[in-house]
C-alpha positions in Angstrom: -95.7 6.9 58.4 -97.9 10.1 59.3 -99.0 10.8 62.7 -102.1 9.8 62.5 -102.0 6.3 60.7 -99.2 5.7 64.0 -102.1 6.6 66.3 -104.5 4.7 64.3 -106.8 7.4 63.2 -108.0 8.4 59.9 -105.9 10.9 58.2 -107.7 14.5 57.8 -109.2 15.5 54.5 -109.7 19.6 53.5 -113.3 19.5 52.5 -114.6 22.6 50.6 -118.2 23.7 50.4 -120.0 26.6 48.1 -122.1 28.7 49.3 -125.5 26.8 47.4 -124.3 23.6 49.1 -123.4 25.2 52.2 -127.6 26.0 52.8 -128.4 22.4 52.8 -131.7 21.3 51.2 -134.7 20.2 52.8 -135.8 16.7 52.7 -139.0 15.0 54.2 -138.8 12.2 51.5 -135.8 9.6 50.1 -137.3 7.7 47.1 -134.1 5.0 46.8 -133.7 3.1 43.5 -130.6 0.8 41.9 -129.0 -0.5 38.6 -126.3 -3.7 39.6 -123.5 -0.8 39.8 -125.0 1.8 42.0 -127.9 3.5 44.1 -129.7 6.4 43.3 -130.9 8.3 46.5 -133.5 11.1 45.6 -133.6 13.4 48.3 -137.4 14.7 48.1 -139.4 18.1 49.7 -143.0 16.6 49.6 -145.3 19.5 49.7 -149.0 17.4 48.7 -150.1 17.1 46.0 -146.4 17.3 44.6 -142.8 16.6 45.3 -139.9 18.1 44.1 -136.2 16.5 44.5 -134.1 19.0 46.4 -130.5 16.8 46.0 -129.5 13.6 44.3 -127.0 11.5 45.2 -125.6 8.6 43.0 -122.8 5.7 45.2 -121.7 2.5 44.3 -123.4 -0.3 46.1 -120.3 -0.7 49.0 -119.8 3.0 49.3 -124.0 3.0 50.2 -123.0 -0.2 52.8 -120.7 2.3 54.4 -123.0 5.2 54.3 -125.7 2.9 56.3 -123.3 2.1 58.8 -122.3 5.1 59.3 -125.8 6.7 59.8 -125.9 3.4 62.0 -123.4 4.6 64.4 -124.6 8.4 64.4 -128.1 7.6 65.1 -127.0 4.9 68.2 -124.8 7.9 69.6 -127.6 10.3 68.8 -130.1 8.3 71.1 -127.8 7.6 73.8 -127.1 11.4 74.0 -130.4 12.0 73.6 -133.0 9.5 73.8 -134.6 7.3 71.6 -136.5 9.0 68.4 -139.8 7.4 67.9 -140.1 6.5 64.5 -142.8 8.6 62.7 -145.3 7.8 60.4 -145.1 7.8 56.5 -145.9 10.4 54.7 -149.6 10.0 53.2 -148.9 9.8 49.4 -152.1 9.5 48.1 -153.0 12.1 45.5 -149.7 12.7 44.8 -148.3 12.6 41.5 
């Protein structure tokens, strides 16, 4: 058994990054869609009249549960460090194609 399953905590995973990914992308946008087996999450830099999808990501729909709850937990501990972040309005859409 390793250490860390004794202590009860998730084992540690080597993640690697290039450098592209490493920049992030920008994102002001998230246009969501979904077959039966997974989600589609388009990451979007809206600049009116257009937008242009900076990252897509593709899950399975229990992995996306996960991912919710996770942002969840982050955001909760984000406001109590911080205080509560008002939620904004939409972006306006109209005219864009």
């Amino acid at each position: 058994m390793s250490e860390e399953k004794a202590r009860g905590e998730a084992p540690r995973i080597d993640v690697k990054i290039g450098d592209e990914e490493l920049k992030g992308r920008y994102s002001n946008l998230l246009r969501i869609a979904h077959t039966r087996e997974e989600f589609i999450l388009d990451f979007i830099h809206l600049v009116p009249p257009q937008g242009i999808v900076t990252a897509r990501v593709v899950t399975s729909p229990s992995h996306l549960k996960r991912i919710v709850q996770a942002l969840a937990s982050n955001l909760a501990r984000y406001e109590e460090a911080h205080g509560v972040v008002p939620l904004s309005e939409p972006p306006d859409l109209r005219g864009v194609h």
